[in-house]
C-alpha positions in Angstrom: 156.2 99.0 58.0 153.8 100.7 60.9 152.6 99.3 63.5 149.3 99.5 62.3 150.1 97.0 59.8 151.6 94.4 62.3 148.9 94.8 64.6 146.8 94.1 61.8 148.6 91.4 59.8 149.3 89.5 63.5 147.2 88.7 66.1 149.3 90.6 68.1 152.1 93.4 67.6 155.4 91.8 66.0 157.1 92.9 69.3 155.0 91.0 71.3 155.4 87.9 68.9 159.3 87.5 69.4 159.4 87.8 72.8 159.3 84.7 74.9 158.3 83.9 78.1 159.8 82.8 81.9 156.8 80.8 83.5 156.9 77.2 83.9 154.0 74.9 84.5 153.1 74.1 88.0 154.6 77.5 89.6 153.0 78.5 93.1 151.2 81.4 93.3 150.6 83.5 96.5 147.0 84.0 95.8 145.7 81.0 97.2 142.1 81.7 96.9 142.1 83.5 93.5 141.9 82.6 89.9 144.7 81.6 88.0 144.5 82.6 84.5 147.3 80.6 82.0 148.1 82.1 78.9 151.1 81.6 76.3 150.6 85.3 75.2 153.4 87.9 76.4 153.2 90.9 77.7 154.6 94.2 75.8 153.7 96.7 78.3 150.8 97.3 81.1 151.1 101.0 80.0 148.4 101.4 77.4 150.8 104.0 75.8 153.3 101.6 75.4 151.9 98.1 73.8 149.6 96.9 70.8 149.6 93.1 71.4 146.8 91.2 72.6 149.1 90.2 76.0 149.0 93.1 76.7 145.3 94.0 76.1 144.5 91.2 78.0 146.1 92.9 81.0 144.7 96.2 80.2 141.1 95.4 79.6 141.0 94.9 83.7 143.0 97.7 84.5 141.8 100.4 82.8 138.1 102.2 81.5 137.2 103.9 78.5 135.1 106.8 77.6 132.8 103.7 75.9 133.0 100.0 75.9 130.9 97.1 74.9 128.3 95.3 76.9 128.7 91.9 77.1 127.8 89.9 73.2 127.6 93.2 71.7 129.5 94.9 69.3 127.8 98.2 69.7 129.5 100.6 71.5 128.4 102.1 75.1 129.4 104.6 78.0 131.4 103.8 80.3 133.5 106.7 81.3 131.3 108.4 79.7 127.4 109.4 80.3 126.8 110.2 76.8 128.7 110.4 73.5 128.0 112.2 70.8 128.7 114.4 67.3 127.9 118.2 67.8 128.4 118.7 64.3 130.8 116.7 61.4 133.5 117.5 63.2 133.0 118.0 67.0 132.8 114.6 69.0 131.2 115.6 72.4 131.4 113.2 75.4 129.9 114.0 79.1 132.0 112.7 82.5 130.2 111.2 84.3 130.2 112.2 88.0 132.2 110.4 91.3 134.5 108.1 89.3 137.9 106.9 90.9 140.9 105.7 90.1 142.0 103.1 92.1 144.3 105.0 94.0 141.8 107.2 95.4 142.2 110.3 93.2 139.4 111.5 90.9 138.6 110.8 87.5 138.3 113.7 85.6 137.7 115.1 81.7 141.7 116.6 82.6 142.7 113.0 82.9 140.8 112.2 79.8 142.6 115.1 77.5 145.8 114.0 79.3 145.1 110.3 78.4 144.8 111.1 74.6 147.0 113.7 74.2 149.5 111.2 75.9 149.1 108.5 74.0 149.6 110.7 70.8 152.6 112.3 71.9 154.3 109.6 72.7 153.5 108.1 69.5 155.3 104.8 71.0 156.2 102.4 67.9 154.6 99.5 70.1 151.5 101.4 70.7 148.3 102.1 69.5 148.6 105.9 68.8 148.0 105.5 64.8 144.4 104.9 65.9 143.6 108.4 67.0 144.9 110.1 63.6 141.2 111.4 62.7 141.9 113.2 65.9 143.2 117.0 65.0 142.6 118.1 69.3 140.9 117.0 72.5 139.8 120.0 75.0 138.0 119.4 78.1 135.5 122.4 79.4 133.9 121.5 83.1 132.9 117.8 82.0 132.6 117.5 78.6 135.5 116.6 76.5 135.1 117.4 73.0 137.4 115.6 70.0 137.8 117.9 66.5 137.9 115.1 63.9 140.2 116.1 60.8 137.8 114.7 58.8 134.0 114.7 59.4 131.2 112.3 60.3 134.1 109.5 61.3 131.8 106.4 62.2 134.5 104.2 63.6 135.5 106.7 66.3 133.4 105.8 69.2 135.2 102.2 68.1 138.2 103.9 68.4 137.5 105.5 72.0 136.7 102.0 73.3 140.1 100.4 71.7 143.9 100.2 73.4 144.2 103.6 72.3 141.1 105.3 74.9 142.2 103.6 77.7 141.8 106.8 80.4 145.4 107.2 82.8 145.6 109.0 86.2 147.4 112.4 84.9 148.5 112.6 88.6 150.7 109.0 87.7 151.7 108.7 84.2 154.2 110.8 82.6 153.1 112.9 79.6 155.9 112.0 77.5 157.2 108.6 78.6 155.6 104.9 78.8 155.5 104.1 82.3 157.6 101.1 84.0 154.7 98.3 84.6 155.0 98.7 88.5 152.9 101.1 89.5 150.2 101.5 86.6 147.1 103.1 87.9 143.6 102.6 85.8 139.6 102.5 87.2 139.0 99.7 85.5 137.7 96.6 88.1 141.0 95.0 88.6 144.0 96.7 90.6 147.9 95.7 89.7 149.2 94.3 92.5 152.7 93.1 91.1 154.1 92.7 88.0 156.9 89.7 88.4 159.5 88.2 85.7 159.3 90.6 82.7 155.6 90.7 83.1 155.2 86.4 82.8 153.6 87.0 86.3 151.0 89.6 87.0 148.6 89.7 90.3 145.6 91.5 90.4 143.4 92.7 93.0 139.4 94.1 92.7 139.5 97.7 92.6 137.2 98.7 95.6 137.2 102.1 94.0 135.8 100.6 90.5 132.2 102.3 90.1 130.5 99.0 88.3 129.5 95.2 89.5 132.8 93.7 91.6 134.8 91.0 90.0 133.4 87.9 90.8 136.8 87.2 91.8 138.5 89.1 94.3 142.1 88.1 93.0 143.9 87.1 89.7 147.2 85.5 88.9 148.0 86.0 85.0 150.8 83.4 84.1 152.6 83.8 80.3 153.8 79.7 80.0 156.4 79.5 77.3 154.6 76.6 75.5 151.5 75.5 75.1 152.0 71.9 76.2 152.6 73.0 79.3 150.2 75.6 79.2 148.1 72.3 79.1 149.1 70.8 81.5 149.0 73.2 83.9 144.9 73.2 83.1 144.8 69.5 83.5 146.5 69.0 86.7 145.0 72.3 88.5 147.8 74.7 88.7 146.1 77.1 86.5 141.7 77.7 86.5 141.4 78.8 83.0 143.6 78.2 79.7 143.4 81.6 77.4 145.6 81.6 73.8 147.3 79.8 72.6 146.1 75.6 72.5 146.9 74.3 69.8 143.8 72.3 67.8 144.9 68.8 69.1 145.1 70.4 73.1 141.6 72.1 72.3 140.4 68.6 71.8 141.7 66.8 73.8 141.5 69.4 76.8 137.6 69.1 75.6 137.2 65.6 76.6 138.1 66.1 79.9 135.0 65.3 82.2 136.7 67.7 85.0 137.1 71.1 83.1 134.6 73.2 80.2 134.8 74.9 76.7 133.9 78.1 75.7 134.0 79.4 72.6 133.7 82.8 70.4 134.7 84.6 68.3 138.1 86.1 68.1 138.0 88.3 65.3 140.8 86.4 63.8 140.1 86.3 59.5 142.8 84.6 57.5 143.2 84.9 54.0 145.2 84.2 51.0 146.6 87.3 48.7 147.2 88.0 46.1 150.0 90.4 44.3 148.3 91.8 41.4 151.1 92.5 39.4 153.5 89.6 39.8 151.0 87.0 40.3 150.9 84.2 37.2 148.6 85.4 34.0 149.8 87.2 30.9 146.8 90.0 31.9 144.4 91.2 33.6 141.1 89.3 32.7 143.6 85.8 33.1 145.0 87.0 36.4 141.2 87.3 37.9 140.5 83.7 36.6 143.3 82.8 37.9 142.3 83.9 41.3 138.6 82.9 41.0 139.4 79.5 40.4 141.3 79.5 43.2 138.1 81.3 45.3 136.1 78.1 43.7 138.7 75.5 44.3 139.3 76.1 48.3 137.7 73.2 50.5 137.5 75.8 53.3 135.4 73.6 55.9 137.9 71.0 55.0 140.8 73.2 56.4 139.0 74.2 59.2 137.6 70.3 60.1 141.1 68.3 59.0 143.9 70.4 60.1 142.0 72.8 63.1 139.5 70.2 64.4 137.3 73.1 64.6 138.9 75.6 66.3 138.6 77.8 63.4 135.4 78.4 61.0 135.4 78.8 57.3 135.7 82.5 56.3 133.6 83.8 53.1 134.3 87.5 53.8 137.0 89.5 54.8 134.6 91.3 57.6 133.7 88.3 60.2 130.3 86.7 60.1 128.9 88.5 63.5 130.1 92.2 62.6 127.4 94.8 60.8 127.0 94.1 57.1 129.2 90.8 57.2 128.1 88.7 54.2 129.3 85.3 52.5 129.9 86.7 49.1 132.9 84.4 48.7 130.6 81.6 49.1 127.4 83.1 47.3 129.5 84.0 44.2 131.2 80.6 44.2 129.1 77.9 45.6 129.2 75.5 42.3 131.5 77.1 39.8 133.6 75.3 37.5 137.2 76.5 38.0 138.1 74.9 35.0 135.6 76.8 32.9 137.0 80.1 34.3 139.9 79.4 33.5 139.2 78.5 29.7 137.0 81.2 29.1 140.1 83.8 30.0 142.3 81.5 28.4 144.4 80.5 30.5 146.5 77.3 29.8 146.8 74.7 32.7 148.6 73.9 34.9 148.7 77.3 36.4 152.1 76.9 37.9 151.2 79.1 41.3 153.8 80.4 44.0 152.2 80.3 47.1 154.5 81.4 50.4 153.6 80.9 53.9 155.3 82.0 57.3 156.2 78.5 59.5 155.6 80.2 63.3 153.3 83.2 63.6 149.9 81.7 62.9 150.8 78.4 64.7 152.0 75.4 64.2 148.9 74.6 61.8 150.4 76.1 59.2 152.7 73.7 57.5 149.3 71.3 57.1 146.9 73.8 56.4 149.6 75.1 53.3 149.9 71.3 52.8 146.1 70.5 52.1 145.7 74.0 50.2 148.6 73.0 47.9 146.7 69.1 47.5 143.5 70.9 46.9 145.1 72.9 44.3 146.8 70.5 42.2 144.3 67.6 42.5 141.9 69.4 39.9 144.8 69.1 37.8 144.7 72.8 37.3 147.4 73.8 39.4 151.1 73.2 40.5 151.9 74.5 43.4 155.6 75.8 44.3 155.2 76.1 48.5 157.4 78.1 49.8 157.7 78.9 53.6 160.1 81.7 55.5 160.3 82.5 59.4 157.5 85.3 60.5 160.5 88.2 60.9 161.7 88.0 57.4 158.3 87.1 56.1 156.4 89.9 57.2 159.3 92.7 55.8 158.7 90.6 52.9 155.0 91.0 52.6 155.1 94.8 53.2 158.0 94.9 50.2 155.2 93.3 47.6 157.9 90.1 47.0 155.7 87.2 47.6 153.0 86.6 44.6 150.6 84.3 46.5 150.9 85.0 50.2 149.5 83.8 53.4 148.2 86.6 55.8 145.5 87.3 58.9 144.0 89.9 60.4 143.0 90.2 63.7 140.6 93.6 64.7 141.5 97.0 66.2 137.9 97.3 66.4 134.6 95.4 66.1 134.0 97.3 63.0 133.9 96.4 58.9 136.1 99.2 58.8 138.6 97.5 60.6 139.0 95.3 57.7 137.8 96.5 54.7 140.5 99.6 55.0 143.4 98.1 55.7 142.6 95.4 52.8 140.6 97.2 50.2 141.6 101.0 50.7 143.5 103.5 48.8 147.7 102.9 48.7 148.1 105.4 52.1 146.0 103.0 54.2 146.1 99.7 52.3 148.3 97.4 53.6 148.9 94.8 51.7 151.4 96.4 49.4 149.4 94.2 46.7 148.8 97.0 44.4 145.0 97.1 44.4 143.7 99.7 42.7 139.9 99.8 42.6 138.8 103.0 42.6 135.2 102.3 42.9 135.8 100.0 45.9 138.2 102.9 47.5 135.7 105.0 47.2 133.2 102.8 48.7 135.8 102.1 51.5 136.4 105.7 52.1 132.7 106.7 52.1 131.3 104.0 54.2 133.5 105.6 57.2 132.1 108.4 57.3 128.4 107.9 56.7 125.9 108.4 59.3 123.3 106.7 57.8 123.0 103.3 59.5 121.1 101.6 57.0 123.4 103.7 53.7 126.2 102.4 55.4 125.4 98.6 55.8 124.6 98.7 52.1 128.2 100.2 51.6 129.8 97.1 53.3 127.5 94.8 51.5 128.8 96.2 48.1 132.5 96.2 49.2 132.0 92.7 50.1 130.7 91.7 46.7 132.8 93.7 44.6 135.7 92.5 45.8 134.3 88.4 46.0 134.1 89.4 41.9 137.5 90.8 41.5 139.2 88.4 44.3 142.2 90.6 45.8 142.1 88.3 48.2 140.8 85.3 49.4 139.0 84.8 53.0 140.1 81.1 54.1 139.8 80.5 57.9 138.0 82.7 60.7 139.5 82.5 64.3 137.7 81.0 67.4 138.8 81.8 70.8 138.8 78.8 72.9 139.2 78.8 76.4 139.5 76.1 78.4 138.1 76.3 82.5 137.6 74.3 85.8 134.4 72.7 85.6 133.7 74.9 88.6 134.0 78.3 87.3 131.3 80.4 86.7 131.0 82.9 83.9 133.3 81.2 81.3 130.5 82.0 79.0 130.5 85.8 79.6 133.7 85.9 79.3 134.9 86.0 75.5 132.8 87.3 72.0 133.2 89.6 69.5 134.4 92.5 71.3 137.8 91.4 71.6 137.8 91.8 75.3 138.4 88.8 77.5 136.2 89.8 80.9 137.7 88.4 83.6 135.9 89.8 86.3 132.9 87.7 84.8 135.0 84.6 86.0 134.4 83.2 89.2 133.5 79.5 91.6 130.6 78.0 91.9 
């Protein structure tokens, strides 16, 4: 399985998942003045080379700049490292330098260090990291300050998405080894934080503003990150001071009750999180095709999604009717347009289908969070109190589950995932694309909806393409490979006297720090 596919089934790399952190709640930290950011997300590596895990991001989105990034709310790329960005042609990707940028060591910024950066990354092809990403990417050159990228294939619309991903993060080629990740200590970026020391495996990182960083300085001047092994005390740390701002991973009840506290605030976006149940296509109950789809639409029809979302997540997640998330480019609710009112039971007659369906449905117990066990629970009630259904529930541990998944053992499965880029694309490929980039080993075979998946990358047509993702979308809300459940929220908890909480998360994917600071 690649690491494409755990970044994407996970909401972070399966690395990342299984490690476990050193931090304690109420640990002293030698920045006295700065922010202290809590987290129960671990960190992979500060190399961007080296990690795919949203620990790690997190850490990197300070550190480092990318030939483009998004502004704050938007989900439209812009320059950053860049002063323009651009196709020549199909398959020349032209980006200008712009002028007097510095690392944070003092040494120039260059289009070499660009080249070097990507050339890097896919060299070292680490199995942690996010080199799969750049695969449209047949060279990178760099004449005086333009850099230009030859695409293997042409017109590639989710490139610029790409450039601003873990995978464009621009190195000092003066630093970084071309052909090994670097050790934590001693990462250098341009971004507008500065590592100042990575302690404990990483559970402990202090930052510093980059006085070389050529943008608006951090409303903060320094930043503790502290990885806290569980959440509880993750929340606790919140309440009682020890840490400014709680970011991944609360559970429901903490949000909530973390929420009623008069002396801290809630922000919340979105985290590109979608969650969905699947469906293999073969093994799945129904002696054929046309009973097999009923089977799945009266599922679609049966699903109390806000239920889930109210009951079990206290609304810390958001029903889901599309596999693309409500605030990307083309996202519809097909799921909930094509189902709104139908009769399950009549679906299933008119393919006849005899009831009860008996209906395996597994779930993994500890990578989505503890939530799990009651949201399979209510699913599995829902189910079965239409008198439609039995439900076998079956659950396994996240590292034999997700081996499992990529094999195509479990008929009804429980999945998520979580963007490489604020992009349809970034969803509709891995879940509705042809069998070398599909990865839900489910054996969906749709040509028409391939071919739609395929062409909607590469057309240049802003308006074409929306249409494109609107037909994926219903399509595949006919047909029901899958079915969207749940769509993450990031929540994170603050001091009632920070500033900038607000700025600080949405769809991007980023979490902006340097937006953070005291009134």
């Amino acid at each position: 399985m690649t690491t494409r596919l755990l970044s994407a089934l996970a909401l972070s790399a399966a690395v990342a998942a299984v490690l476990t952190g050193c931090a304690s709640t109420g640990a002293s930290t030698d920045v006295s003045d700065g922010l202290v950011i809590g987290t129960t997300d671990p960190v992979t590596s500060l190399d961007p080379a080296g990690a795919w895990d949203r620990g790690s991001y997190t850490v990197q989105t300070q550190l480092y700049q990318h030939l483009l990034t998004y502004p704050a709310g938007g989900t439209t790329t812009s320059p950053e490292v860049a002063e323009s960005c651009d196709f020549t042609d199909g398959t020349h990707y032209v980006c200008r330098i712009r002028d007097g940028l510095t690392f944070s060591n003092g040494d120039a910024l260059t289009a070499k260090d660009v080249v070097f950066s990507f050339e890097r990354q896919v060299g070292i092809g680490s199995e942690n990291g996010p080199g799969s990403l750049l695969a449209n990417m047949a060279s990178v050159a760099a004449d005086g300050d333009e850099v230009t990228f030859t695409l293997k294939q042409a017109n590639d619309q989710t490139f610029p998405y790409v450039l601003a991903s873990m995978a464009g993060a621009i190195v000092d080629s003066s630093v970084f080894s071309k052909t090994k990740v670097h050790a934590d200590d001693g990462v250098v970026g341009s971004g507008p934080y500065a590592l100042q020391q990575s302690a404990d495996g990483g559970a402990t990182i202090a930052l510093t503003a980059n006085k070389e960083y050529d943008g608006t300085a951090p409303e903060s001047s320094s930043v503790t990150i502290k990885q806290y092994t569980k959440s509880a005390d993750l929340k606790l740390a919140v309440q009682e001071g020890d840490a400014d701002v709680a970011y991944r991973q609360l559970t429901p009840t903490e949000v909530t009750s973390l929420s009623e506290d008069d002396g801290l605030q809630r922000v919340q976006g979105s985290s590109g999180e979608i969650r969905f149940l699947g469906f293999n296509l073969d093994t799945m109950p129904g002696d054929d095709t046309a009973q097999k789809t009923a089977i799945r639409q009266a599922v679609a029809a049966t699903v109390d999604r806000a239920a889930i979302a109210k009951d079990v997540y206290q609304g810390t997640y958001a029903p889901a009717y599309s596999i693309v998330p409500s605030d990307f480019t083309g996202a519809t609710d097909a799921f909930q347009t094509e189902y709104d009112g139908a009769d399950p039971a009549a679906i299933l007659e008119e393919a006849g289908v005899r009831t009860p369906v008996a209906l395996p449905i597994e779930y993994t117990t500890d990578h989505y969070g503890s939530g799990s066990d009651d949201e399979y629970a209510l699913i599995k009630q829902q189910l079965e109190d239409t008198g439609l259904f039995t439900v076998d529930l079956q659950s396994a541990s996240w590292d034999t589950y997700v081996g499992n998944v990529g094999k195509g053992e479990y008929p009804v499965f429980q999945l998520g995932f979580f963007q490489d880029y604020p992009d349809a694309s970034s969803y509709l490929t891995p879940a509705y694309g042809s069998e070398d980039v599909n990865l839900l080993a489910n054996h969906f075979d749709d040509r028409a909806v391939q071919q739609l998946v395929a062409a909607q990358a590469v057309e240049a047509d802003a308006t074409e393409r929306t249409k494109q993702i609107e037909e994926i979308q219903q399509d595949t809300a006919e047909s029901v490979p899958l079915i969207p459940l749940l769509a993450g929220q990031e929540n994170v908890i603050g001091q009632k006297s920070l500033t900038g909480l607000t700025k600080s998360v949405d769809a991007s994917g980023e979490f902006r720090i340097w937006e953070i600071g005291r009134s």
